[in-house]
N, C-alpha and C positions, 0 to 999 in steps of 0.2 A: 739549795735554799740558803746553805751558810754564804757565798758569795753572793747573793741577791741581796740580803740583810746586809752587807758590806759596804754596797753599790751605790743601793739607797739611802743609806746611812751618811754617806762621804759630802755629798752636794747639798743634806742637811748640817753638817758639822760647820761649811763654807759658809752658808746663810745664815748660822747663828755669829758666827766670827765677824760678818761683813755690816752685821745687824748692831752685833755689839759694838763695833768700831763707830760705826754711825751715831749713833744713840751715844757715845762717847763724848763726841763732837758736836753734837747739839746742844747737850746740857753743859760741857761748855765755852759755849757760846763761838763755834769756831765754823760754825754755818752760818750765817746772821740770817740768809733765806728762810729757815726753817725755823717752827714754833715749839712749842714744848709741847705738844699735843706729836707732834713728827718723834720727839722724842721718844715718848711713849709709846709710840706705836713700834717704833724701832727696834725697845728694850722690848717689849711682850713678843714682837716676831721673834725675837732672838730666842726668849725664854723656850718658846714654841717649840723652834726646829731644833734648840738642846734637847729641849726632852725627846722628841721623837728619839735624835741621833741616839738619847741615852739607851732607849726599849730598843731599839734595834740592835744597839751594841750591847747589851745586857748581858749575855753570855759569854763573848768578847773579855769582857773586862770582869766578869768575876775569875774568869780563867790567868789572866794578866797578873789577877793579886798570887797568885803561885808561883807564876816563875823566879827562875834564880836570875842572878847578876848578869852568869854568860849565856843564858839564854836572851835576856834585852840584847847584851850587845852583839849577840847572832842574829837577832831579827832590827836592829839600826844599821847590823852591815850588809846584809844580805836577802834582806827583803826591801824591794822597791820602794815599799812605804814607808818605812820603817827610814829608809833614806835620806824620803824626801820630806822625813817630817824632823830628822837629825838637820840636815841642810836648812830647812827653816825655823828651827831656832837660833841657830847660829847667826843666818844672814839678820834676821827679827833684832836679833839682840845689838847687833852692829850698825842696823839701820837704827834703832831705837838711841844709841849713845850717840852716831854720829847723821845726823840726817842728813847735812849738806852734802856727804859723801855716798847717801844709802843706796845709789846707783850702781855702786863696783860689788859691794856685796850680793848681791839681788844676781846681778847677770853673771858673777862668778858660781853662785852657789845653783845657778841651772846649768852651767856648763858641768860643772863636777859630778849634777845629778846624771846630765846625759852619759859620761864616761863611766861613773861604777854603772848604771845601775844596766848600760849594755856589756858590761865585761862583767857582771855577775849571772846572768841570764843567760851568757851564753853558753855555760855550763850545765843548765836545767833541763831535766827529759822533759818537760809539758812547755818548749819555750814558747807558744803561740800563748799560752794562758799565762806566764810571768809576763810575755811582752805587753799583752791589751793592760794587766796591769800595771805597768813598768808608764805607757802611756796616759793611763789614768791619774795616776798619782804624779806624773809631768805637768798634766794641767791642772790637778787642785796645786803645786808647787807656786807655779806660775800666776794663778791667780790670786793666791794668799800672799805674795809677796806682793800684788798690785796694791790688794785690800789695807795689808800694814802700811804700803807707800803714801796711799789717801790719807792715812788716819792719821800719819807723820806732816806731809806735808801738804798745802791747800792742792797744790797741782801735778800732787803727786810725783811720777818720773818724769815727765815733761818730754819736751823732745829725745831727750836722754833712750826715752823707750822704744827710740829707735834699733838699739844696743842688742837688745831682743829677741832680732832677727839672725842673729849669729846660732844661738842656742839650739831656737827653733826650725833652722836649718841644720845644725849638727846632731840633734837628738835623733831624726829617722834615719841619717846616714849609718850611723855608730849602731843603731838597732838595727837594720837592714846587715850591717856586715857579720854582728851576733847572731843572726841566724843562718846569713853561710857559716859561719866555724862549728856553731852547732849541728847542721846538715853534717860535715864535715868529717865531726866526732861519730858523728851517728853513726855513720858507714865505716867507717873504721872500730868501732867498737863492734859493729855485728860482723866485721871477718874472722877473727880468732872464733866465732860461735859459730860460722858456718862449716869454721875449718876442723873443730872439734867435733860435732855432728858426721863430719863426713868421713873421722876417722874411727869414730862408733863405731859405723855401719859397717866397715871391712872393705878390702879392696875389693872385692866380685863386686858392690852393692852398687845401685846407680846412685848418682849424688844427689842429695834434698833438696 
């Protein structure tokens, strides 16, 4: 139930931010298509899908107000989301100062999410459930960086976003090889167990 509230939660978080950005841009006046009625509706979508994201993550975040310092910086480095939402301030902030260049930051900081976030996973016992999330938080990554790109500039990345296609080829490669080394470890960590089991038993014993 706690990962279903998570789930749910993440693709409402996207839609108030894409809402907000928009409705940004209306009022002013950096659509000319659009009227201030588009506005409004933009800003109440947003209001909307904040709240929900709020009630879903409610638990979430009253747990959040607890933690210490090095637990934040344990779950920015070592949790997928946590990653890829350190990477997107970063790029955010870079794209925001320099726009003309927000293209290097954006397709850098999805390469970097692909490299930590398959060499941390691939240390994890449940790597099929860090991976799906490791993927999930690639494409809110990914599409949050498009959302700022719009808000920045009329036409956004432009052909630029061809660039894109690098990442998005390296992401499944780099998690595809995370789970050989993790198969890997896996089997290697259960021979010392098979081996100490069998010296329980005693020589006469047949082996487990």
């Amino acid at each position: 139930m706690k990962w279903l509230r998570r789930v749910a939660a993440a693709p409402l978080v996207l839609l108030a931010l894409i809402c907000a950005i928009g409705a940004v841009r209306i009022f002013a006046h950096d659509l000319p298509d659009s009227t201030v009625v588009d506005g409004l509706f933009a800003a109440g979508l947003a209001a909307v899908a904040g709240a929900g994201a709020w009630f879903l993550l409610r638990p979430e975040l009253q747990v959040l107000r607890g933690l210490s310092a090095a637990q934040w910086r344990d779950w920015f480095s070592r949790n997928p989301l946590g990653q890829a939402l350190a990477l997107y301030l970063i790029a955010a902030a870079l794209m925001l100062v320099a726009p003309e260049y927000q293209l290097a930051p954006a397709v850098l900081a999805m390469c970097v999410f692909s490299v930590a976030s398959a060499w941390t996973i691939a240390s994890r016992r449940r790597w099929w459930l860090q991976a799906l999330l490791a993927m999930f938080a690639f494409c809110l990554l990914f599409l949050a960086l498009g959302a700022t790109s719009e808000a920045r500039v009329a036409r956004g990345f432009g052909e630029g976003a061809m660039l894109f296609l690098f990442p998005l080829q390296l992401f499944p490669v780099l998690l595809a090889i995370s789970g050989i080394v993790r198969l890997v470890r896996g089997s290697r960590e259960g021979e010392p167990e098979v081996r100490a089991a069998g010296s329980a038993a005693g020589p006469g014993s047949p082996p487990p």
